[in-house]
C-alpha positions as CSV (number, residue, x, y, z in Angstrom):
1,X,-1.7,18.5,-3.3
2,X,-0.2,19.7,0.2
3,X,-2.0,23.3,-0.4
4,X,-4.2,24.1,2.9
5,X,-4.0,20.5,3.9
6,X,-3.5,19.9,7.6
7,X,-0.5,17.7,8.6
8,X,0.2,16.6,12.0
9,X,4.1,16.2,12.3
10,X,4.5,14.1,15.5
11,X,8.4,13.9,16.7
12,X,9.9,11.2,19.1
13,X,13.2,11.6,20.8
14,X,15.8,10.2,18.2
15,X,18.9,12.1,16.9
16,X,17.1,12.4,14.3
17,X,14.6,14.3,15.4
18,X,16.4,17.6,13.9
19,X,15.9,16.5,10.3
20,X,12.1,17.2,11.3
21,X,12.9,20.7,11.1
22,X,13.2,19.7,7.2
23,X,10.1,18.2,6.7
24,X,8.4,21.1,8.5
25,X,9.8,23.4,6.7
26,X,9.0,21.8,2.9
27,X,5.7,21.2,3.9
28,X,5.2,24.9,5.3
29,X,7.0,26.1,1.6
30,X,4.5,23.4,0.1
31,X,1.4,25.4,1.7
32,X,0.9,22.9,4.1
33,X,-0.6,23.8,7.8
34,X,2.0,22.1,9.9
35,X,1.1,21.4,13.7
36,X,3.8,19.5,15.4
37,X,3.4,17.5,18.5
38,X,6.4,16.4,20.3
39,X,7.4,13.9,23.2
40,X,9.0,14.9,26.2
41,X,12.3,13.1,24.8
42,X,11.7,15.1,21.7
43,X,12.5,18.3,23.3
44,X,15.8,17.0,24.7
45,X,17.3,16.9,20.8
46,X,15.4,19.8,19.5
47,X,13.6,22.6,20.8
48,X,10.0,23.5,20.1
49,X,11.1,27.0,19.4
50,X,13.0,25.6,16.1
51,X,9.6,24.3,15.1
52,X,7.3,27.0,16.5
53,X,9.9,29.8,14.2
54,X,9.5,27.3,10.9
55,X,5.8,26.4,11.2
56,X,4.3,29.8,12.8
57,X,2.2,27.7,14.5
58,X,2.1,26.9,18.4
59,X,3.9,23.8,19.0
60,X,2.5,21.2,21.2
61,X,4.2,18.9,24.0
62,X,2.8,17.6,26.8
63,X,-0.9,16.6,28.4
64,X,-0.8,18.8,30.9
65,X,-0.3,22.5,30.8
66,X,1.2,24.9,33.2
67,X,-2.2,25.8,34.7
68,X,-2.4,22.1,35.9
69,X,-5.3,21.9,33.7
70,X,-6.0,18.5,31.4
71,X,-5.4,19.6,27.4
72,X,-7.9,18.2,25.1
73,X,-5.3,19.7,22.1
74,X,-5.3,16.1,20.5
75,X,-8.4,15.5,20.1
76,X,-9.0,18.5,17.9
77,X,-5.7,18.1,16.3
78,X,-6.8,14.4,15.5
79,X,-10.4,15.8,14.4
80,X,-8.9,18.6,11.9
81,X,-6.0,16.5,10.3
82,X,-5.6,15.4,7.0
83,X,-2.9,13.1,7.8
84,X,-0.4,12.3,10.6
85,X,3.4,11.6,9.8
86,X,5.7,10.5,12.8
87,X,9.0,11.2,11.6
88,X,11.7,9.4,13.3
89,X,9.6,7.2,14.7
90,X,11.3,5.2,17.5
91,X,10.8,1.9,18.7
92,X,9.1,2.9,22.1
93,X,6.5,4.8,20.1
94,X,5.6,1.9,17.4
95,X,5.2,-0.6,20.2
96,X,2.5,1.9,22.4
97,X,0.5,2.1,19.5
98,X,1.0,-1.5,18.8
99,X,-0.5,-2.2,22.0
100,X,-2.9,0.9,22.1
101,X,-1.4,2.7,24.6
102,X,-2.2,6.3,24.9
103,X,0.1,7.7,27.4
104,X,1.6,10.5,25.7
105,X,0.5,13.7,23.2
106,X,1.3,12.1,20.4
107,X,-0.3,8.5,20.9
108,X,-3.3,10.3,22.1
109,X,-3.3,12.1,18.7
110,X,-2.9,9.0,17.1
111,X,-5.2,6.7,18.4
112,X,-7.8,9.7,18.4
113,X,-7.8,10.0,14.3
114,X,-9.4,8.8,11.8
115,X,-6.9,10.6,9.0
116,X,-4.0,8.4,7.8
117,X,-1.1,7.9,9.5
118,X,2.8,7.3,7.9
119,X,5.2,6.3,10.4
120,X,8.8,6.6,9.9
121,X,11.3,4.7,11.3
122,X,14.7,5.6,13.0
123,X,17.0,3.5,15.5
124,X,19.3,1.4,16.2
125,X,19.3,-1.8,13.8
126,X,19.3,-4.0,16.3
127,X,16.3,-2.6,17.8
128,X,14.5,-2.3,14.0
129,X,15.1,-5.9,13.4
130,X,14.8,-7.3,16.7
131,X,11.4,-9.7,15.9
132,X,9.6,-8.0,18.8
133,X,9.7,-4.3,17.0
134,X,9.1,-6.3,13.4
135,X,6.0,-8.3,15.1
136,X,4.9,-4.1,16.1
137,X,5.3,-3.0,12.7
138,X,3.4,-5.5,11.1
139,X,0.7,-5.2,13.3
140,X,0.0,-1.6,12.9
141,X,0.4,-2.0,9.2
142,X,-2.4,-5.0,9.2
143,X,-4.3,-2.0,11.3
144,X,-3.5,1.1,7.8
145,X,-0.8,2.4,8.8
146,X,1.9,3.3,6.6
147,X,4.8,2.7,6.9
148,X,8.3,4.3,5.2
149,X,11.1,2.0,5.6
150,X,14.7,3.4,7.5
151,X,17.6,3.9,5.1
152,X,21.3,1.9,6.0
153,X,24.2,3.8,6.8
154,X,26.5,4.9,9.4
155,X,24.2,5.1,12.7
156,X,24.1,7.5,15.8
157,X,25.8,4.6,18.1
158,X,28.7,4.5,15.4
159,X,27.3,1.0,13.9
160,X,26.2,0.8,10.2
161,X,23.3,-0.8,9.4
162,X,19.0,-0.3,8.8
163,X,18.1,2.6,11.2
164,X,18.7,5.6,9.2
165,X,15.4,8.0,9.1
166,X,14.5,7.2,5.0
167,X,15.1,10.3,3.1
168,X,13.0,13.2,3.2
169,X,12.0,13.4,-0.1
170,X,10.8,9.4,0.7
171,X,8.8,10.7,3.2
172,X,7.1,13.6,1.5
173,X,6.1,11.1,-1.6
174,X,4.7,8.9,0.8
175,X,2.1,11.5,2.3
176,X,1.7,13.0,-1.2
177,X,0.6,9.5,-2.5
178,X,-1.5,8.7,0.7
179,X,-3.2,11.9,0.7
180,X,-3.9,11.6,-3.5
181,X,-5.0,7.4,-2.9
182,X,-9.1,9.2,-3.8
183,X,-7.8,11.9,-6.3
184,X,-9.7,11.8,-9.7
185,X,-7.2,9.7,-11.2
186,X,-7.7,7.1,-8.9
187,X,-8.0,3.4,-10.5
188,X,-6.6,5.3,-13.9
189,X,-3.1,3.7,-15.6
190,X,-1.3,6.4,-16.9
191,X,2.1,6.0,-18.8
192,X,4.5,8.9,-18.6
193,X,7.6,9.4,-20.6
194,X,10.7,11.7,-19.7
195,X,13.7,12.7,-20.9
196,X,16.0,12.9,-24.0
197,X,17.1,9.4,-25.8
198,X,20.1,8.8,-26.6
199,X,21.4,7.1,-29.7
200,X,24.8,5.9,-29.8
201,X,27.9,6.7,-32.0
202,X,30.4,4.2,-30.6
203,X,30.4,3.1,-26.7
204,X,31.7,6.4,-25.7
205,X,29.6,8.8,-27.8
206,X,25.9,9.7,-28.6
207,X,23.6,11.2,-30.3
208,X,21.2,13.6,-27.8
209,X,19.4,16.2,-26.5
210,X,18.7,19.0,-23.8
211,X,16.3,17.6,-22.1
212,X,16.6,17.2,-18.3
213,X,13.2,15.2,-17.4
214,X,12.0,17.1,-15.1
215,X,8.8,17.8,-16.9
216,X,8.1,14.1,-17.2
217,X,8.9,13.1,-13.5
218,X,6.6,16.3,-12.4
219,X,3.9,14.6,-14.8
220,X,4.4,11.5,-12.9
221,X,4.4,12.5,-9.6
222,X,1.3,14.7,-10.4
223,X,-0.5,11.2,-11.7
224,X,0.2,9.7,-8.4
225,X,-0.9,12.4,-6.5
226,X,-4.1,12.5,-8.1
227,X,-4.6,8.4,-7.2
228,X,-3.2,7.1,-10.6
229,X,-1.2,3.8,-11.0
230,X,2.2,5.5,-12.9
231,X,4.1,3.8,-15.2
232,X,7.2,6.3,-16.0
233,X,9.5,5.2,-18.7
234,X,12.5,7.5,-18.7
235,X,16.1,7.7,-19.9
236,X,16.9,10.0,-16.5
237,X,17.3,7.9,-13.8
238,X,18.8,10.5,-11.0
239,X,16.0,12.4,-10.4
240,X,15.1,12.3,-6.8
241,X,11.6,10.9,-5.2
242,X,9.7,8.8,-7.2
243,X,7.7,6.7,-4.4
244,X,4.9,5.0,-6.0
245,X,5.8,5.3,-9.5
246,X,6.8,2.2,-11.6
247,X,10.1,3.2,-13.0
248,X,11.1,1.9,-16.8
249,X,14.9,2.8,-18.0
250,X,15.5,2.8,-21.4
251,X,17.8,5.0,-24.1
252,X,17.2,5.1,-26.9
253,X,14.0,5.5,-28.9
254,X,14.3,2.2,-29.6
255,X,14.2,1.1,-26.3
256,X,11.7,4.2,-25.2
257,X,9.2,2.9,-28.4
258,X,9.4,-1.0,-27.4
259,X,8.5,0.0,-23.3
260,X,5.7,2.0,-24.4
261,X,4.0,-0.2,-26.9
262,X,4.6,-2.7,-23.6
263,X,2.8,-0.2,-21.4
264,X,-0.2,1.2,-23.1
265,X,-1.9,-2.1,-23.0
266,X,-3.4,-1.4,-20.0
267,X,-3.1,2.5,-20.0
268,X,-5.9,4.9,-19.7
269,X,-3.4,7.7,-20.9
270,X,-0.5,8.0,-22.3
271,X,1.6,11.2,-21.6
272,X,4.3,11.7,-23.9
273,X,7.1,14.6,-22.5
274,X,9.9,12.9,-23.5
275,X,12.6,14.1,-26.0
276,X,13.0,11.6,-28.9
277,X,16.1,12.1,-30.9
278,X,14.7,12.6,-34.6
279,X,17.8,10.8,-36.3
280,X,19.8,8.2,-35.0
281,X,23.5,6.7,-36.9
282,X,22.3,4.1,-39.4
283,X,25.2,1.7,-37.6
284,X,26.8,2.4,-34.0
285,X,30.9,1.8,-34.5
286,X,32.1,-1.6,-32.1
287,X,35.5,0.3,-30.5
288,X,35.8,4.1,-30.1
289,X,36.2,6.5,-33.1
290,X,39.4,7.7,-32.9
291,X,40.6,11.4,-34.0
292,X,42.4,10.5,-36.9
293,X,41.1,13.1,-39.6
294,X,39.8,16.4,-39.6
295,X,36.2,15.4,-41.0
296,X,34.0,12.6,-39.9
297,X,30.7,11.3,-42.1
298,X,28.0,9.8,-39.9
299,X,25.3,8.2,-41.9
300,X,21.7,8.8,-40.1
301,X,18.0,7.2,-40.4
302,X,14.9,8.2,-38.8
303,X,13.7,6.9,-35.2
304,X,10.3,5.5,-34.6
305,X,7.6,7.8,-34.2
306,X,6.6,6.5,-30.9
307,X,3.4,8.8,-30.9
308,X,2.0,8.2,-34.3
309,X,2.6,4.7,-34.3
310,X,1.0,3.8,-30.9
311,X,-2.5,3.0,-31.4
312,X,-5.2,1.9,-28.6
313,X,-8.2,3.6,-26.7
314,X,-6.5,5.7,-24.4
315,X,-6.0,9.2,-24.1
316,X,-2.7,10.5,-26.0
317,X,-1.1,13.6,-24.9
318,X,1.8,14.8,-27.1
319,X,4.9,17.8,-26.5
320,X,5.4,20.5,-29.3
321,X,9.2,22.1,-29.0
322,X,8.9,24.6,-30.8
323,X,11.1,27.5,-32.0
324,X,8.6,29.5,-34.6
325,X,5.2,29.6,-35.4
326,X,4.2,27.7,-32.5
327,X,0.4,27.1,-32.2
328,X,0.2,26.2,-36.0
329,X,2.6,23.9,-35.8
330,X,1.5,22.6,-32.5
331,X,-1.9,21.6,-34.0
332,X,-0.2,20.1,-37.0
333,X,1.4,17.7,-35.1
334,X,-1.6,17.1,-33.0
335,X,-3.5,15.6,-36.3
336,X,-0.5,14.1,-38.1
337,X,-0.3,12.0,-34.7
338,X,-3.7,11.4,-33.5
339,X,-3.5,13.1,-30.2
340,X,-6.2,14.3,-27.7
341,X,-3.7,17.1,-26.4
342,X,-0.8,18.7,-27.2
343,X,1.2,20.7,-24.9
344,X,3.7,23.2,-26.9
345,X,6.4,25.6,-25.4
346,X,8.7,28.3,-27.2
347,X,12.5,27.0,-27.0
348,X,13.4,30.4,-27.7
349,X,12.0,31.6,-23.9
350,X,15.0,31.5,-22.2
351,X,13.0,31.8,-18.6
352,X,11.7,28.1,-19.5
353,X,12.0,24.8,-21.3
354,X,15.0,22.5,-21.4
355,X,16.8,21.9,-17.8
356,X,14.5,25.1,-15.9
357,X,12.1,24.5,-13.2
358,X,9.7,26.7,-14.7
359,X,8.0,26.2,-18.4
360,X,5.3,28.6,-20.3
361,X,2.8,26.4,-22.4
362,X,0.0,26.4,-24.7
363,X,-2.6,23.4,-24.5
364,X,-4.5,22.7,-27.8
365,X,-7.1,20.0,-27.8
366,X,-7.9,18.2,-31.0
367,X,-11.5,20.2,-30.9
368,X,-9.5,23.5,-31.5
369,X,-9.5,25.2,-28.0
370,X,-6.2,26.5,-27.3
371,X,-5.1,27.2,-23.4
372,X,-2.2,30.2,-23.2
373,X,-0.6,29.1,-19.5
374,X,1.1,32.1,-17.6
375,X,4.9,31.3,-16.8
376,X,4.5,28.5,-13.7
377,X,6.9,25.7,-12.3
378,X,6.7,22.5,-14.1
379,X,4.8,20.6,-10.9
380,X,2.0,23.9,-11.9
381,X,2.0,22.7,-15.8
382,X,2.0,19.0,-14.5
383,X,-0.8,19.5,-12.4
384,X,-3.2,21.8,-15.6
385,X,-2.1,18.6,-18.0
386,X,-3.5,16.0,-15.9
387,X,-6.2,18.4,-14.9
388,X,-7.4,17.9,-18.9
389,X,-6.6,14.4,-18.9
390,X,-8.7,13.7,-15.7
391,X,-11.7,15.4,-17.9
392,X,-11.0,13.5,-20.7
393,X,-10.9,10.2,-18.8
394,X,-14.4,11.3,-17.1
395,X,-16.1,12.2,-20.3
396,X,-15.3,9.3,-21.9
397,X,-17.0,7.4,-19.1
């Protein structure tokens, strides 16, 4: 998603302005081509040099050069960019571009592009919800522009209260989502699910799994970066950014099967990388088992079988686990339930699967064609899933 795209970074002069090093830096590691324009109040809190040694790129801060000479940087910069993020934002820069004022680099950038433009926030909360700055804001968002709301916490004048610059991760999503809003997903409902279930023993202990979620929430995220409406019904709820994406809690499969049948009424695809216990205990004990004898007898039933028993005209991708024989009984499972793709990995590859970043799969479609995927991150394998289901969705058109 960020790969070769061209992101204007603008930074005003707030304390925050060294968390911008952050930003710069992910979307450099992301593949991003970062060009940051800074205010002359910028530069007191940071120096371009930080920037200049994260981005490799020239770093660009006033109107005027040394040679006296007018700069016409930000009108190429505005030309060339894919998107512009002002992160912190302070209230001196939302109110010129309220008013249209172009009396700096950055406002000239602004008010010269046509690309999309996510402001974040960061000052003093009296000066965020003072009516005059709120009045601002809701002015340039009538006008597109997005806006990523300021965190609470301890602030830079010792107060605590709405200022904080959101969290980086916040920010990130937000330009992922805004730069994905014409992806080929776009207008498409897709339903993702993550994570292991968990069925209880007593209200201390459970039945479980090894499964962190991170495959589902990479799913997700991919979805919404391709212009998709995302629906993710997990049993992981720690997992960091997930702006955009309708969040579902549940656990057990139970809970997991009831949210899903919910969901898939209006889904164009349903993505299905959650762990489902295969058993749960046939009753769940009131008051905590206590250790009183050397054995204990648990008495188990099946779960629901979320993916066979889901039925509708969407596209159904299924998850094969498997520890032998793994393309066989990948496709097995893609009949016995019905599916349009199955994604299966070898739990015996230590370099991947349950809680890594990384995952080797094979993708079997129900015609027969089976896809051997080189070890990637799971983001990679998120993004070659939804590739499929995005030509799925467009053949069936």
């Amino acid at each position: 998603m960020l790969k070769d795209k061209k992101i204007v970074l603008g930074i005003t002069g707030s304390i925050a302005a060294y968390k911008a090093v952050d930003i710069a830096s992910r979307l450099t590691r992301a593949g991003a081509k970062v060009e940051v324009v800074m205010t002359e109040s910028a530069t007191r809190f940071i120096t371009p040099l930080t920037l200049r040694s994260i981005t490799m790129r020239p770093v660009v801060t006033g109107m005027w050069e040394t040679s006296s000479e007018f700069s016409i940087e930000h009108i190429s910069l505005a030309e060339a960019a894919d998107a512009v993020v002002i992160a912190p934002a302070t209230a001196n820069i939302i109110a010129h571009l309220a008013c249209g004022m172009a009396d700096d680099i950055l406002t000239c950038t602004v008010l010269a592009t046509r690309a999309p433009v996510i402001i974040a926030p960061a000052m003093n909360d009296n000066m965020f919800t003072n009516p005059v700055t709120q009045e601002n804001i809701e002015k340039l968002k009538a006008s597109g522009f997005v806006f990523v709301d300021p965190g609470a916490g301890r602030l830079a004048c010792g107060r605590a209260g709405v200022g904080r610059l959101a969290d980086i991760e916040t920010i990130i999503g937000t330009l992922r989502q805004v730069l994905g809003r014409d992806g080929d997903l776009a207008g498409r409902n897709i339903v993702v699910t993550a994570g292991g279930t968990r069925e209880p023993i007593d209200p201390v202990r459970y039945i479980g799994n090894r499964s962190s979620g991170k495959m589902g929430y990479a799913l997700a995220s991919a979805a919404r970066d391709r212009g998709a409406e995302v629906k993710l019904i997990t049993t992981i709820t720690c997992m960091p950014e997930t702006v955009g994406i309708d969040v579902v809690a549940v656990d057990t499969a139970d809970d997991m099967n009831n949210a899903v049948k919910t969901a898939v009424k209006e889904a164009d695809a349903l993505v299905m990388a959650a762990a489902v216990v295969d058993y749960k205990p046939q009753a769940t004990a009131k008051s905590k088992i206590k250790k009183d004898s050397d054995a204990l007898s648990i008495g188990m039933v099946k779960t629901p079988d979320i993916l066979a028993g889901i039925q509708g005209d969407f596209v159904k991708v299924g998850f094969a686990a498997e520890s032998e024989n793994l393309v066989a009984n990948a496709k097995k499972k893609l009949k016995a339930k019905g599916l349009d793709l199955i994604v299966a990995n070898d739990i015996t590859d230590k370099s991947c699967g349950f809680g890594a970043d990384s995952n080797k799969v094979t993708i079997i479609d129900k015609s027969g064609r089976v896809e051997d995927l080189p070890l990637m991150s799971k983001q990679e394998v998120a993004e070659k899933i939804l590739g499929r289901v995005a030509e799925l969705l467009i053949s069936e058109r």
